[in-house]
C-alpha positions in Angstrom: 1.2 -7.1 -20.7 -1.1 -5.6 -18.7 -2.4 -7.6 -15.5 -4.9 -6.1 -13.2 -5.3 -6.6 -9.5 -8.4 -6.6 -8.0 -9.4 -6.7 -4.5 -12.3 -8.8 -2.8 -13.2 -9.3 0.9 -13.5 -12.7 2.7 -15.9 -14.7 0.2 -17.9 -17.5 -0.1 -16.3 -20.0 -2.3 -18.9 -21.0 -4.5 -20.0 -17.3 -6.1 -16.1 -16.4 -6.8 -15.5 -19.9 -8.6 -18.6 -19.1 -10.9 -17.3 -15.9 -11.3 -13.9 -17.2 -12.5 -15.4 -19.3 -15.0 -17.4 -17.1 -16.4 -14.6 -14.2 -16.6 -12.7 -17.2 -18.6 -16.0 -18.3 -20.7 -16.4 -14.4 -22.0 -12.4 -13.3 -21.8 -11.8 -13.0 -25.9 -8.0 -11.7 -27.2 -8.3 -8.0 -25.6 -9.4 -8.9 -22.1 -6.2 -7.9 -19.7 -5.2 -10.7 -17.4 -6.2 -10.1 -13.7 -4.7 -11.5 -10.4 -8.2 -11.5 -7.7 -6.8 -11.2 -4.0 -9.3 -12.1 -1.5 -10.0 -14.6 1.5 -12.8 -17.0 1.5 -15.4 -18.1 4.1 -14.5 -21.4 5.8 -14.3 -24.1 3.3 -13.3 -28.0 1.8 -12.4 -27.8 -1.4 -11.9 -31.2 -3.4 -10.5 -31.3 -6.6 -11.4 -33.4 -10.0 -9.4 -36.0 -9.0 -10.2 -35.7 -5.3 -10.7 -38.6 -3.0 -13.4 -38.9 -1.1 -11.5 -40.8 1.7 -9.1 -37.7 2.2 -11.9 -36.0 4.0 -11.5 -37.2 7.4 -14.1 -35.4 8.9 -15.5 -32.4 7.9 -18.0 -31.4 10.6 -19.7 -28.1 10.0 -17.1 -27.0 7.2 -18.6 -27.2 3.8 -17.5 -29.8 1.5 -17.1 -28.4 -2.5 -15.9 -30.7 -5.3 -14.5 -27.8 -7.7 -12.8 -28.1 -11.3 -8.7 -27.6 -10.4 -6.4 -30.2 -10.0 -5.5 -31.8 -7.0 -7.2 -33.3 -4.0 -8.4 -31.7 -1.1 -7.4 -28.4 0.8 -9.1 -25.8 3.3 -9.8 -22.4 3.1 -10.8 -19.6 5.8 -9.9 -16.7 6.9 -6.7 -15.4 7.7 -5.3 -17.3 4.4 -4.4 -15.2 1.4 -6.2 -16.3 -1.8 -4.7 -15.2 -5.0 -6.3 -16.5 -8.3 -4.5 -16.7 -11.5 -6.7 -15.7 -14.5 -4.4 -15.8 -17.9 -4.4 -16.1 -21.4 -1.5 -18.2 -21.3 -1.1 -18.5 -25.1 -1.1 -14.5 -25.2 1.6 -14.9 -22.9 3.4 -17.9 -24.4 3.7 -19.6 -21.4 2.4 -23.8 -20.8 0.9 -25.1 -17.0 4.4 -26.1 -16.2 6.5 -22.9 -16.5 3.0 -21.1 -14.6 3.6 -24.0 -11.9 7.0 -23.0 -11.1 7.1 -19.4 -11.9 3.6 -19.4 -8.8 5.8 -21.3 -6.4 8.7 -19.5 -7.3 7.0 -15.8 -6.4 6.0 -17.5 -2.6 9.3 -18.6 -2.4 11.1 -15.3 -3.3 8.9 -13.5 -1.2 9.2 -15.5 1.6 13.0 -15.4 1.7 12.7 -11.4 1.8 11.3 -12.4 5.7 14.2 -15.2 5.9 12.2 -18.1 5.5 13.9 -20.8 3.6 10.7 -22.2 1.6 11.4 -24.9 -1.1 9.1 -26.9 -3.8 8.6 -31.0 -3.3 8.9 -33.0 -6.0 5.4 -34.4 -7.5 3.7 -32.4 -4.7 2.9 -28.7 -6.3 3.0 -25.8 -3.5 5.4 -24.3 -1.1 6.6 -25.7 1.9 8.9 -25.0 5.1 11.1 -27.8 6.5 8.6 -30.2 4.7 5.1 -28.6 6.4 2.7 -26.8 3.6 2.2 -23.2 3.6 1.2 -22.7 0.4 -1.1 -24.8 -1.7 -1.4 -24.3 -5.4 -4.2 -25.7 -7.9 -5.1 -24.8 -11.4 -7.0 -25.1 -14.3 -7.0 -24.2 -17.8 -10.3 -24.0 -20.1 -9.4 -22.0 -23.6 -6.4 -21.7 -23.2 -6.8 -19.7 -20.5 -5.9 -20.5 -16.4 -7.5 -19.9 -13.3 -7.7 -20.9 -9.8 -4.5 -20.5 -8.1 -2.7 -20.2 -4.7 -3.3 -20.2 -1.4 -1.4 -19.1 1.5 -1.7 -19.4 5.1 -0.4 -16.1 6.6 -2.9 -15.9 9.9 -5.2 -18.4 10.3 -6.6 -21.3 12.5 -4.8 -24.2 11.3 -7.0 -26.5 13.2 -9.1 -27.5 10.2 -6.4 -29.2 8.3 -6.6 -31.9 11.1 -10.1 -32.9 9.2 -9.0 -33.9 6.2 -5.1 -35.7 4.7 -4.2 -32.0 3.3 -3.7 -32.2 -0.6 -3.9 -36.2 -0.5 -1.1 -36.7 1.9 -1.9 -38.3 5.3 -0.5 -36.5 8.0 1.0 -33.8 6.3 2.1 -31.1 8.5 1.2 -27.7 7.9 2.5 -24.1 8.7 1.8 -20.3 8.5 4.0 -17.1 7.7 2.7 -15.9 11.4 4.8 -18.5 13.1 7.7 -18.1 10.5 8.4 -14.2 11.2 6.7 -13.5 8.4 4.0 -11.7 7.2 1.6 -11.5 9.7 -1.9 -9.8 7.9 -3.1 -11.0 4.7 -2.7 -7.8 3.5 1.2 -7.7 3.8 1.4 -11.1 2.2 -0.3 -10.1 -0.2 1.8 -6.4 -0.9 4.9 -8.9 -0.5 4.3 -11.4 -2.9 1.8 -9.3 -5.8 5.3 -7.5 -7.4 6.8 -11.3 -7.2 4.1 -12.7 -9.3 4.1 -9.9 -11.7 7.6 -9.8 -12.0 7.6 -13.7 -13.4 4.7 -13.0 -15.2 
């Protein structure tokens, strides 16, 4: 099955999320699945079930309550943002198998650098010697997902001291940069696009 890869620049987050939910509102039977690669604007995002509390403080980074699962995460640039929009019952495939198969991509291309990434139980993403470098939150509306991954290649990490990253107080965090690995977003994102549509 076909799945297209289109390419944005560094976005504000509110217009793409619109965007995704009204690609998923008017998708019908026909539409191909698409993978959009892009890097957003300095952001918060919390999600449905996110706690306010896990923001510690967000100073001139823009708070958004969005519609994905999990708690709160930051965006900016020098992160690669790849969002997941599928017709998973086209493709016979439930949130689960999508979960894994996403963290299973990072990982895969990760090791091609030899960086030994693994998953944490209860705790969806991607991490190195337990520090996050790659945060993961979906929904699915129709029967159809979106939302997706995020992974720090380049960035300034110094946000993620704001807020208890994904719920978890204190959670380190990490970037392919410092790893050997990729060190543009667009190398991460060459690296790890054949991974994700190889599972997929």
């Amino acid at each position: 099955m076909i799945i297209e890869v289109q390419q944005f620049q560094t976005e504000p987050y509110k217009p793409i999320w619109q965007q995704m939910r009204d690609f998923t509102d008017i998708r019908d039977s026909n539409t191909p699945d698409a993978l959009w690669c892009l890097e957003h604007e300095p952001v918060f995002t919390q999600g449905q079930a996110g706690k306010a509390e896990h923001i510690l403080d967000a100073g001139d980074i823009p708070v958004v309550r969005t519609d994905r699962g999990g708690q709160v995460t930051y965006h900016g640039p020098g992160q690669l943002i790849i969002y997941v929009l599928l017709d998973l019952k086209r493709r016979g495939l439930t949130i689960k198998p999508l979960v894994n198969g996403i963290e299973q991509a990072v990982i895969d291309m990760l090791a091609e650098y030899n960086i030994n990434a693994h998953r944490k139980p209860g705790a969806p993403g991607v991490y190195v010697n337990d520090a996050k470098i790659c945060a993961l939150g979906l929904r699915v509306r129709k029967g159809c997902s979106y939302h997706g991954l995020a992974l720090n290649v380049n960035m300034d990490l110094a946000p993620y001291q704001q807020i208890n990253p994904c719920g978890y107080e204190g959670m380190a965090v990490t970037q392919c940069a410092d790893l050997g690995g990729p060190k543009t977003v667009a190398e991460a994102q060459s690296s790890l696009i054949p991974h994700l549509q190889g599972f997929l």
